[in-house]
N, C-alpha and C positions, 0 to 999 in steps of 0.2 A: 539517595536520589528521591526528594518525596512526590515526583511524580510518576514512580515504577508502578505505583498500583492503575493507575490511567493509562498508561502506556503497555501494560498488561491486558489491561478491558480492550483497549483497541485492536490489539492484536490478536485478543481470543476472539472477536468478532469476525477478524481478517482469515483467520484460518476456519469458522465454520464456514464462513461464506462459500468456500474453497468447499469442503467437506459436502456442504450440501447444496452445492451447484449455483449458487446465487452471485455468485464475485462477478462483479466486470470488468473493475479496476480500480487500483491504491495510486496516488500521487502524494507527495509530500511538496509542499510548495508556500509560498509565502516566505522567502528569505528575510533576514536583518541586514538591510542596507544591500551595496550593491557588492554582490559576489560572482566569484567565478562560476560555480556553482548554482546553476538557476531554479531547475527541478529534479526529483528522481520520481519516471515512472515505473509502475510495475501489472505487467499481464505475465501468464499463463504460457510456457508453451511445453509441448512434447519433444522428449530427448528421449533416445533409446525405450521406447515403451513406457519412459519414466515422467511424471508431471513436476514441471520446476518452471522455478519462478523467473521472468528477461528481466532487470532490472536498468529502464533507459537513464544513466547518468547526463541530462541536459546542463553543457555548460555554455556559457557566451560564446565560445567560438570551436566548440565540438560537443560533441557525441559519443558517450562509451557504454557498450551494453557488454552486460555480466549474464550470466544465468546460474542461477543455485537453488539447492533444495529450501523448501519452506523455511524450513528451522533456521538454515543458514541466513537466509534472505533477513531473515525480520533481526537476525542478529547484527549483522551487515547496517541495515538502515537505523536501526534502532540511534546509535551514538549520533546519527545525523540530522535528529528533533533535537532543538533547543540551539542545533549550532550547525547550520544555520538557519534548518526551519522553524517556523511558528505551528503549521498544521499539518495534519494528516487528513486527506479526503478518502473514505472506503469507500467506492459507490457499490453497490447491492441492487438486485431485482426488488428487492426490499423494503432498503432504504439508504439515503445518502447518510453514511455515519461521519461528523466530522473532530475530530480532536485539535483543540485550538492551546496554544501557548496565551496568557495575557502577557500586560509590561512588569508583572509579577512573577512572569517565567510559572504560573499553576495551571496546569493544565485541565482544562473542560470537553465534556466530550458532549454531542447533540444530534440528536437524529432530527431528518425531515424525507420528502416526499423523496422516491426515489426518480431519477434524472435518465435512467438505462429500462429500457423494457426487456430489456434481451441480457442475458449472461454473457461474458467472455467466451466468445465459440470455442477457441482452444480447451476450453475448459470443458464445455458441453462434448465435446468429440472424444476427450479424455474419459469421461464418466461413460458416455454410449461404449467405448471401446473394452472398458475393465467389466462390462454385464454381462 
């Protein structure tokens, strides 16, 4: 896969963001053609004292939500770049990090201003509750 090392950066970025309170939220979006399959989003929430990740499956004519740990998650989403997303949007307190497919299938990754002033509260409640 020669774009595991970008798809790597992306996702180191997605778990500090996590780590150091900044995450708001990941979407994968920008399909090829028209699919069942429209978007996956993903926030934050608390299970049993534990922080994992909702992961909203948006299709045309339903909704499936998952919830699993970090690791899990980004294994989960990972095989679903390239087929049949083009991008990965991180938004961040930060900055908006975004990984793009071209029509070369090579993936680029670009930051700009960030779009969230505020963290994923799930996430801020989580970090207050573990102090």
């Amino acid at each position: 896969m020669p774009n595991s090392q970008t798809y790597t950066e992306i996702f180191n970025k997605f778990k500090e963001s996590i780590n150091d309170g900044t995450f708001a939220k990941l979407t994968l979006a920008k399909t090829i053609g028209n699919t069942l399959l429209m978007n996956i989003y993903v926030r934050t929430i608390i299970e049993d004292g534990k922080l994992l990740l909702c992961l909203k499956f948006k299709f045309q004519q339903e909704e499936i939500i998952e919830n699993h740990s970090i690791d899990e998650a980004i294994f989960i989403l990972t095989p679903y770049i390239n087929n049949p997303f083009l991008s990965v949007l991180l938004f961040t307190t930060e900055a908006d990090v975004t990984m793009k497919l071209n029509k070369k299938r090579v993936a680029t990754i670009t930051e700009k201003a960030p779009t969230f002033k505020n963290a994923d509260p799930t996430l801020l409640e989580f970090i207050a509750q573990s102090k």
